[in-house]
C-alpha positions as CSV (number, residue, x, y, z in Angstrom):
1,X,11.6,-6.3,9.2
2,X,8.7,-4.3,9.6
3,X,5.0,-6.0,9.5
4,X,1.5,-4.3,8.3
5,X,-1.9,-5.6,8.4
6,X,-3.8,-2.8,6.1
7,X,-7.4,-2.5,7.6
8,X,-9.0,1.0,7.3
9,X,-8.5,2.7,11.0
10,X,-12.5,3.3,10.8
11,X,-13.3,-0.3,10.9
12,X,-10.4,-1.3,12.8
13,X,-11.9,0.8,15.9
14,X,-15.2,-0.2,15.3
15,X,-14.5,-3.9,16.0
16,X,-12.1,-2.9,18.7
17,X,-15.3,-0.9,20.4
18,X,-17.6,-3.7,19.3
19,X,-15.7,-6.0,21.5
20,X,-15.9,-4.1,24.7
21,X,-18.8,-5.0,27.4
22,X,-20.2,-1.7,27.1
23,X,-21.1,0.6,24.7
24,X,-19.1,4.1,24.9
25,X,-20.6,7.1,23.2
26,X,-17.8,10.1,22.7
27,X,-18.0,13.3,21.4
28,X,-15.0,13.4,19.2
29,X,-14.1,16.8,17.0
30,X,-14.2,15.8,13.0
31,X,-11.6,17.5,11.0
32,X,-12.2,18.6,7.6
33,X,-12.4,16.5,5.2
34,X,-9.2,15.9,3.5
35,X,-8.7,14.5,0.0
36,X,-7.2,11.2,0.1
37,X,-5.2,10.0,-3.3
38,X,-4.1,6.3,-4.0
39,X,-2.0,6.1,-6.6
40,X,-0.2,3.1,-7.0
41,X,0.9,1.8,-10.5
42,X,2.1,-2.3,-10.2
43,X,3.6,-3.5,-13.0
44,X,3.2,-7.7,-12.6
45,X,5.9,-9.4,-14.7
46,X,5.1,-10.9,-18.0
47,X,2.1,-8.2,-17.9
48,X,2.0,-5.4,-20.5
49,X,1.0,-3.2,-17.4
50,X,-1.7,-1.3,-19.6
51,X,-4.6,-1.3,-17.1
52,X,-3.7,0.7,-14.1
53,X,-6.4,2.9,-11.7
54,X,-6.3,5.5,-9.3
55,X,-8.3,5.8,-6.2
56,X,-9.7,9.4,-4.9
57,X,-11.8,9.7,-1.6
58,X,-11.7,11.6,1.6
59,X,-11.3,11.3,5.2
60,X,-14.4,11.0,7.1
61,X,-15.7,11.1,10.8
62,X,-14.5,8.2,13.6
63,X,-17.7,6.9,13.6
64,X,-18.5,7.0,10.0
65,X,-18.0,3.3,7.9
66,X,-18.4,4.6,4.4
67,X,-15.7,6.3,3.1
68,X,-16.5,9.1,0.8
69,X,-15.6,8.9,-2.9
70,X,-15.0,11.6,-5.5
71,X,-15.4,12.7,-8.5
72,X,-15.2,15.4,-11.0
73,X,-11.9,15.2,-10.9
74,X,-9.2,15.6,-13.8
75,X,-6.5,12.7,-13.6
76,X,-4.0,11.6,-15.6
77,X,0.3,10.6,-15.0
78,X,3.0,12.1,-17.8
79,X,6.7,10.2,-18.4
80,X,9.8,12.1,-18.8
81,X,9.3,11.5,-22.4
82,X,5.9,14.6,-21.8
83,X,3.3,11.2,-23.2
84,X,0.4,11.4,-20.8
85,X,-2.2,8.9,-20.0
86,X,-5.4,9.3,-18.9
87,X,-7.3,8.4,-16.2
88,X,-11.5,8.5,-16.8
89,X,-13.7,7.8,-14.0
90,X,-15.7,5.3,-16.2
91,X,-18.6,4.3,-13.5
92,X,-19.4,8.1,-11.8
93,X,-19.5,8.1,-8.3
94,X,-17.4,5.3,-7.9
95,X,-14.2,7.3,-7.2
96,X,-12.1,4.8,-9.3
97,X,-10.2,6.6,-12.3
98,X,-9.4,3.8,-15.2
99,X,-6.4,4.0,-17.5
100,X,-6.6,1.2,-20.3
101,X,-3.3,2.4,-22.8
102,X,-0.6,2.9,-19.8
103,X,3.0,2.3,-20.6
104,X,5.4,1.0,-17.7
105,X,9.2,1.4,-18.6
106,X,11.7,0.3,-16.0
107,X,13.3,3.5,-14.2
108,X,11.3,5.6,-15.7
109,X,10.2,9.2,-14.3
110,X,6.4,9.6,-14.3
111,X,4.8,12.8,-12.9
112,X,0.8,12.6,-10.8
113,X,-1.4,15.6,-11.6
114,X,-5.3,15.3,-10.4
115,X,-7.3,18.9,-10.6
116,X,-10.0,19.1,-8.4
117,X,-12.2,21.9,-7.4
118,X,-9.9,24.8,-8.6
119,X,-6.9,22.6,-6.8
120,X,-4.0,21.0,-8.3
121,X,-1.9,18.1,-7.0
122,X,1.2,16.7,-8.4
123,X,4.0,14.1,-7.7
124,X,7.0,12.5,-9.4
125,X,8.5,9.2,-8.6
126,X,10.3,6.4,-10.8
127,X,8.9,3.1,-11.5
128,X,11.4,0.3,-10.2
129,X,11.9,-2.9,-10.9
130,X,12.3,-5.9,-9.4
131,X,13.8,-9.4,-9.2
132,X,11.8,-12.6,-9.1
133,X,10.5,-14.7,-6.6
134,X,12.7,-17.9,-6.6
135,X,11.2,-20.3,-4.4
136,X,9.2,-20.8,-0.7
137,X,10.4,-22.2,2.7
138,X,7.8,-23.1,4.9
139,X,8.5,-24.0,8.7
140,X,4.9,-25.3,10.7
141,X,7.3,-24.1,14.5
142,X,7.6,-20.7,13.7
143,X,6.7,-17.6,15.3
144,X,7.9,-16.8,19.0
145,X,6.2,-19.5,20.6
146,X,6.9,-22.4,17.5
147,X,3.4,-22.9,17.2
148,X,2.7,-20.4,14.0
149,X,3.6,-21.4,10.6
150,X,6.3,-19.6,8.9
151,X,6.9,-18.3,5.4
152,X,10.1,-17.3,3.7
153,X,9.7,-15.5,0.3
154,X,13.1,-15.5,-1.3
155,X,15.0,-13.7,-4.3
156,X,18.1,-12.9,-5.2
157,X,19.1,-9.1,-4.3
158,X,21.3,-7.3,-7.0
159,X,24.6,-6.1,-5.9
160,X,25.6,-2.5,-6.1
161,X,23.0,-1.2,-6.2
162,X,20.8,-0.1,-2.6
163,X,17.3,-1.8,-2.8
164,X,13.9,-1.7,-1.3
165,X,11.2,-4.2,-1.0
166,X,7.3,-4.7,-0.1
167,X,5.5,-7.9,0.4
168,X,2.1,-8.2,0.3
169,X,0.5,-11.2,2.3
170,X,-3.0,-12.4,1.6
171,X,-4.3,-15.6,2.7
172,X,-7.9,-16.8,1.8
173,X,-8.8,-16.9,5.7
174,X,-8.3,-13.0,6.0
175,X,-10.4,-10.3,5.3
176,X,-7.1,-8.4,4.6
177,X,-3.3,-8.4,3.9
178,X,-0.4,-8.1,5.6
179,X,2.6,-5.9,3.9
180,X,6.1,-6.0,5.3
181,X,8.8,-3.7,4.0
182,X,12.5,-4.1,3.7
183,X,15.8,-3.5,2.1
184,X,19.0,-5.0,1.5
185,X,21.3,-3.0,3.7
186,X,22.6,-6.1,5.3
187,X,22.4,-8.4,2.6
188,X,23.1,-6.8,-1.1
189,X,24.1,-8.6,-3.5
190,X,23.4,-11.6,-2.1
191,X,20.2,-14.4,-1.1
192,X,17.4,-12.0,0.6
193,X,13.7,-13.3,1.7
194,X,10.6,-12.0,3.4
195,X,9.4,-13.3,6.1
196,X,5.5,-13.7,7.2
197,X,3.9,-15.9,9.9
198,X,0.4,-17.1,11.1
199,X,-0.9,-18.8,13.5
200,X,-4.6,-19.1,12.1
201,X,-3.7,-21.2,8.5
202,X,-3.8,-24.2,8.3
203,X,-2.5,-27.1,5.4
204,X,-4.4,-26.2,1.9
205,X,-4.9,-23.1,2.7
206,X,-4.2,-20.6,-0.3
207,X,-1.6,-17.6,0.2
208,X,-1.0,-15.2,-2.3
209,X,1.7,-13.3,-2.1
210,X,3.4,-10.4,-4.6
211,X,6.7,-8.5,-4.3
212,X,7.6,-5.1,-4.6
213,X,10.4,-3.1,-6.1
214,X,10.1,0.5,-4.0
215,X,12.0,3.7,-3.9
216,X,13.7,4.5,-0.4
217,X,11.0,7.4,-0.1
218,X,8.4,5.0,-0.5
219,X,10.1,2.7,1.9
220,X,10.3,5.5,4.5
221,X,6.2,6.5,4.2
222,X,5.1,2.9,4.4
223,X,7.9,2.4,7.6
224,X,5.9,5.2,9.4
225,X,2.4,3.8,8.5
226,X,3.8,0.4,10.3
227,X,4.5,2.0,13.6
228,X,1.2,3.8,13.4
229,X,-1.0,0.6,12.4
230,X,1.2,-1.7,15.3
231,X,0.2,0.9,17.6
232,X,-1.7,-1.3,20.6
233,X,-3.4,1.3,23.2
234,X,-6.7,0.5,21.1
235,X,-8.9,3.7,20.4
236,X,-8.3,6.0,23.1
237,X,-4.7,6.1,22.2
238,X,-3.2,9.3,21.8
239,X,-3.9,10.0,17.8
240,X,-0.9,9.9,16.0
241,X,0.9,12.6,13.8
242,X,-0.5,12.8,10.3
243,X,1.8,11.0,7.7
244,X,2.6,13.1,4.7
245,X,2.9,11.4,1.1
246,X,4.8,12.6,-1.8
247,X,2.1,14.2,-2.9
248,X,1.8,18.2,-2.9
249,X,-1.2,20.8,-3.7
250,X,0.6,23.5,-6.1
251,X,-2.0,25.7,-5.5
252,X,-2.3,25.7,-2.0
253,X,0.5,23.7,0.1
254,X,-1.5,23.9,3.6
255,X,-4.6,22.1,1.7
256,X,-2.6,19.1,1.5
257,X,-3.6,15.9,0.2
258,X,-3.3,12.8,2.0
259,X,-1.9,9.2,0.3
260,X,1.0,8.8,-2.2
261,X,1.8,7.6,-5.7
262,X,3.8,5.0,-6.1
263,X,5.0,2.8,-9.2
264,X,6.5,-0.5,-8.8
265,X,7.3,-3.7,-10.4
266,X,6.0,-6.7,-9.1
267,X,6.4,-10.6,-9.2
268,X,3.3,-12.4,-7.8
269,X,2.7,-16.7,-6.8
270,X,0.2,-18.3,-5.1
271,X,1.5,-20.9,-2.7
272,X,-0.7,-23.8,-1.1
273,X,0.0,-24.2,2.8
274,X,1.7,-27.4,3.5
């Protein structure tokens, strides 16, 4: 089982810098910018899934904190069926394109486009369902040294079929989550659970937690973004290969877009800390 903690890499190094004795200046080489797409459609259960958005921004320099938004851009995501929905930026400059009249259907194929500046991206994936949440196992002698508290997320894993999970972690203490990824390789068809741990919550504090139903490919990108975010040299580390998305320029392949679009079902609780 594979653990996450999302944090933007910019203002992960800046508090690992700001925590050092003394200030270090470097002169590091910026890249050029690179558009950055987050397209992830989530589908909650007893939702009708109609109000989905779409993130565009781009990279930007080590030391920079703002990330850069954009606009101008032409959005929208087509089923196999050839129905398109729109995406608007509604609040320009914001970078956030709004769809109000989307239509989730279960293992259905939906295709990305976004135009931008003459450039025109595109990916396919299939939106996946998944199965409930059926109940919470809390241990207060987890982790490696039992002093961390211990959550099981559990559900029942379909058989025949080869499955793949996310679980997103968010308790009221942290500034941010904590995804793990999975699948059912040893365990299909049968009882399955994720597994989370902290040693920072404490009784009544509030975890929210939501599952995933992901495509292998999906699985595989977010397995790679892991291993880079556990990475524990700190700043000076040697940088790590860039992680291509599904997500592919048609009009030029080498000015490739970074991010991926994703569409999954999802089941979601909020659980109280014993």
């Amino acid at each position: 089982m594979k653990k996450i903690y999302i944090l933007p890499i910019i203002l992960l190094n800046l508090l690992m810098l700001s925590s050092c004795e003394e200030v270090v200046d470097v002169d590091l080489e910026t890249a050029k910018p690179r558009l950055v797409i987050d397209a992830s459609i989530r589908w909650q259960k007893s939702t009708d899934g109609r109000e989905q958005s779409i993130k565009l921004s781009t990279t930007t320099g080590f030391y920079n904190s703002t990330i850069p938004t954009v606009s101008g851009a032409v959005v929208s995501v087509t089923n196999a069926n050839n129905q398109t929905f729109s995406f608007i930026e509604e609040q320009a400059g914001s970078g956030l394109y709004l769809c109000h009249d989307f239509i989730p259907e279960i293992n259905q194929n939906y295709q990305l486009m976004v135009v931008l500046n003459g450039q025109t991206y595109t990916a396919t994936e299939t939106l996946l369902e998944v199965n409930p949440i059926t109940s919470i196992e809390q241990n207060n002698e987890g982790g490696l040294g039992s002093d961390e508290i211990e959550i099981k997320t559990f559900l029942n894993d379909p058989d025949g079929v080869d499955n793949y999970y996310m679980f997103r972690y968010k308790a009221n203490i942290n500034a941010v989550p904590t995804y793990n990824v999975d699948n059912d390789e040893f365990v299909q068809g049968n009882e399955f659970f994720g597994y989370y741990t902290n040693d920072k919550i404490k009784t009544g504090d509030v975890l929210d937690i939501t599952l995933y139903g992901i495509s292998k490919r999906y699985f595989e990108y977010m397995s790679k973004i892991i291993l880079i975010a556990q990475g524990s040299d700190g700043p000076f580390s040697t940088p790590p290969a860039t992680v291509r998305g599904n997500i592919v320029n048609q009009t030029n392949t080498n000015n490739f877009a970074l991010g991926y679009f994703s569409l999954s079902e999802t089941d979601r609780l909020s659980y109280t800390i014993q």
